[in-house]
N, C-alpha and C positions, 0 to 999 in steps of 0.2 A: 447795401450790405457791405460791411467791414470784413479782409481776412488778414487775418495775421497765420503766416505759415511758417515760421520756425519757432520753435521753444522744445523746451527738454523739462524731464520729469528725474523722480530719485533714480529711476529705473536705469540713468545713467549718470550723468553729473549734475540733475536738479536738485534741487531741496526738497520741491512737493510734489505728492502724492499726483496720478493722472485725474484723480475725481476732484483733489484740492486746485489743482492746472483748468479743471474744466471750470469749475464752480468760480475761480476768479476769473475766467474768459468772459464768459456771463455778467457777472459783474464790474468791467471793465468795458461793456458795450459790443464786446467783439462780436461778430454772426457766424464766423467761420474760422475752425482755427487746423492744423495741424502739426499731432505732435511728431517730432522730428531725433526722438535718442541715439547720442552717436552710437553706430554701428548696432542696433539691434531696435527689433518694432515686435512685440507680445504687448498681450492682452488688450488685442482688439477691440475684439466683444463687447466686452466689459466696458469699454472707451464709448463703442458707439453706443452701450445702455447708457450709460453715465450722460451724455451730451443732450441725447432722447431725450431724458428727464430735466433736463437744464435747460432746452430749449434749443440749443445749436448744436451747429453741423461739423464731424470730428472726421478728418480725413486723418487715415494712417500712415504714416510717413517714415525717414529716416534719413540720419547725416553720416554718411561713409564717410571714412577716413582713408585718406589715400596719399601718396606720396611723391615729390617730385626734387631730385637732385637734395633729397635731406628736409626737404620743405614742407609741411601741411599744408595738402589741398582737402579741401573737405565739399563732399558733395551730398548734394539735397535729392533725394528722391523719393517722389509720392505716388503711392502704390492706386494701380488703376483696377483691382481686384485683389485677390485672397493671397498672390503671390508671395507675401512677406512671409507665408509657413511652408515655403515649397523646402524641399530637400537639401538645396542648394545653400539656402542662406539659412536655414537652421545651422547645417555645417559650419557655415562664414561666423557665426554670430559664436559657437562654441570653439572656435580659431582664436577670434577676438578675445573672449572672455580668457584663456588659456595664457594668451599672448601677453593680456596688460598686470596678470596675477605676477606673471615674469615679471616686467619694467616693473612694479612697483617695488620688488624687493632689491632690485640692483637701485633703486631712484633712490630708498632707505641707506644703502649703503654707501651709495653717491654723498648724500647730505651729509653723514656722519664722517667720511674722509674729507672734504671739500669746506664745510660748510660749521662744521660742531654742531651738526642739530644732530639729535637721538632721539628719533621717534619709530614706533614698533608696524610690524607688518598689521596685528591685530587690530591695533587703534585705527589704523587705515581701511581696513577693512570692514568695522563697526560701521563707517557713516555709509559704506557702498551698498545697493540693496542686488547685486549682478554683477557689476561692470565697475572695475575700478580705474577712475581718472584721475587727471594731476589736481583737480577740486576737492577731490578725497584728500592727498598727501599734502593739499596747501591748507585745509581742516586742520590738517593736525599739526601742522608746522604750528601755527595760529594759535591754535590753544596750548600749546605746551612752549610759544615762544611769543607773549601778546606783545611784544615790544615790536613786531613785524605787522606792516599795514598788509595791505592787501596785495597793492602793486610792489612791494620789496621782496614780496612771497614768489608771484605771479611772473614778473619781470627779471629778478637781479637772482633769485635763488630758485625756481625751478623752471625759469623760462628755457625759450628756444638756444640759445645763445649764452647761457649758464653753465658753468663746469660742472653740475649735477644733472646737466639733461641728459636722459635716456630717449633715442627715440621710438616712437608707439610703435605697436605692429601693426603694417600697414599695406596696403595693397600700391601699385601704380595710380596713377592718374587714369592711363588707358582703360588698363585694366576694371578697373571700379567702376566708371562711365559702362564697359559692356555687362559688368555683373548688374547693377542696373536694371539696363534695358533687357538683359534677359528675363527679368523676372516683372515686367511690363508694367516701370516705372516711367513716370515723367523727370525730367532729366535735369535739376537746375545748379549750377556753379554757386556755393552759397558765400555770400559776402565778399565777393572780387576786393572791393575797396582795400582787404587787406592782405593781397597777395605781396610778396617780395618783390622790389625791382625787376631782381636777377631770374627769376621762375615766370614774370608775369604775361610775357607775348606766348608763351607755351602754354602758358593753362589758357588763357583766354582762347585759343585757336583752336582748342578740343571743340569734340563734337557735342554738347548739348542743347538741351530746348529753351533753355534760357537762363536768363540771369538774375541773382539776387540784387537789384540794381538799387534797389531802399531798404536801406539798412541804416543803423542807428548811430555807426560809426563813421559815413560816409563822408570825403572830403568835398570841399567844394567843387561844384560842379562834375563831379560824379555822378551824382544820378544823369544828368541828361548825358553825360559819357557814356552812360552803358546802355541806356536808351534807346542811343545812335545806333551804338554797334551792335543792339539786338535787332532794331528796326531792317539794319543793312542786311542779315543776316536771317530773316522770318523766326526769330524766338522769340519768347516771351520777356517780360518781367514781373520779378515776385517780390515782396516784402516781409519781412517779419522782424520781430523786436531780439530774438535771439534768447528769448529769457529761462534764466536759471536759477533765477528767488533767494541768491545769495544774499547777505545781508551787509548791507554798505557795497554792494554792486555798481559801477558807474561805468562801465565800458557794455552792455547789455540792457534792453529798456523793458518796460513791463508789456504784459500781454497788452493788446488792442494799441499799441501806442505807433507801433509801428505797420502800416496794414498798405496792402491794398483795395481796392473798391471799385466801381465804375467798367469802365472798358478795360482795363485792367485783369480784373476780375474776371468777366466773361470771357475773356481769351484765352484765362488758365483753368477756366470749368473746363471749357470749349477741347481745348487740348487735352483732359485729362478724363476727358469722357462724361464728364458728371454734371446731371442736370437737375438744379435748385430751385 
């Protein structure tokens, strides 16, 4: 069995639908997938009718966003029960929604001093179906400026390190890691490979159950780096391709591409309570 457990839907900065997300898991070979939208997890149900009907198995998940010294740390948690509609993150997820309605109209504002791009709250809003991300505002850079590729959008005009960055609202690193496990997640650091120099001995030393140590992006000899330091340390490792169905996408891989499987696998059932 194949799992691929990170990708994202419209429901946050995907392109498709969670039944169009299932329907090519399936068709991509995957046997296990979960979906992972930053900072918010609804329509569960529906996900695990959906997957029923397709044949594979839908674990419900989530990518907090959290913050360290200005940096994105973004973390993976996969819900071991009903916990994703508890009170608590109901709250967190309408904080969130609240928070990025804000950044996206100072990021409009940013572009149009910084940048001479002039694009509207509304247009950025149309491609968002809850949750508006920098995928939304680099949508609309794009179509109302095609002369911009992907990564001139992404990197040079509303990256980390761009005079039009806004940064997200965002919780701690600590902080996020116990929201979490309150709500009786399994715990994994998602994509290390791309932390910052200057942030990276800090996040890697928090506490959780493991590491996204295959990932799409990964430098040489990375994986078996994080392997190591899971192995030293009784965590896991997880996999997943990251995908988001954008078009002309090359930093992000498609469902089932990036997976794990084998001993692998059974060590993150094993952990997460669930038996296949």
């Amino acid at each position: 069995m194949k799992a691929d457990l990170h990708m994202h839907t419209s429901l946050s900065d995907g392109k498709y639908t969670a039944l169009e997300v299932i329907k090519r898991a399936k068709r991509n070979g995957a046997d296990i997938i979960a979906i992972t939208d930053h900072d918010i997890c609804k329509n569960v149900e529906e996900n695990f009718k959906f997957a029923k009907e397709e044949g594979i198995i839908y674990l419900p998940g989530i990518e907090l966003s959290t913050i360290y010294k200005r940096r994105p740390v973004h973390i993976l948690g996969y819900f071991r029960d009903d916990s994703y509609q508890s009170e608590e993150l109901l709250d967190y997820y309408k904080f969130i929604r609240e928070g990025r309605e804000k950044r996206a109209i100072k990021f409009i504002k940013n572009l149009k001093k910084y940048n001479d791009i002039h694009i509207t709250y509304e247009e950025v809003y149309s491609y968002s179906t809850g949750i508006i991300t920098r995928p939304h505002i680099a949508r609309a850079i794009m179509n109302n400026y095609p002369q911009y590729n992907m990564k001139d959008v992404y990197v040079d005009i509303i990256g980390d390190d761009s005079l039009a960055y806004v940064p997200s609202v965002k919780i701690g690193v600590e902080e996020g890691i116990a929201l979490l496990r309150r709500n009786n997640c399994l715990v994994v650091l998602a994509h290390p490979t791309l932390l910052k120099d200057e942030i990276k001995d800090y996040v890697l030393s928090q506490d959780y159950d493991g590491f996204e140590g295959i990932y799409f992006r990964n430098k040489e000899n990375d994986e078996q780096f994080f392997r190591n330091l899971a192995k030293n340390r009784n965590m896991i490792i997880t996999a997943g391709g990251d995908f988001h169905g954008t078009p002309g996408d090359t930093i992000h891989a498609d469902i089932g591409v990036i997976v794990i499987e084998g001993e692998d696998l059974k060590i993150f059932l094993d952990r997460l309570g669930k038996v296949i």
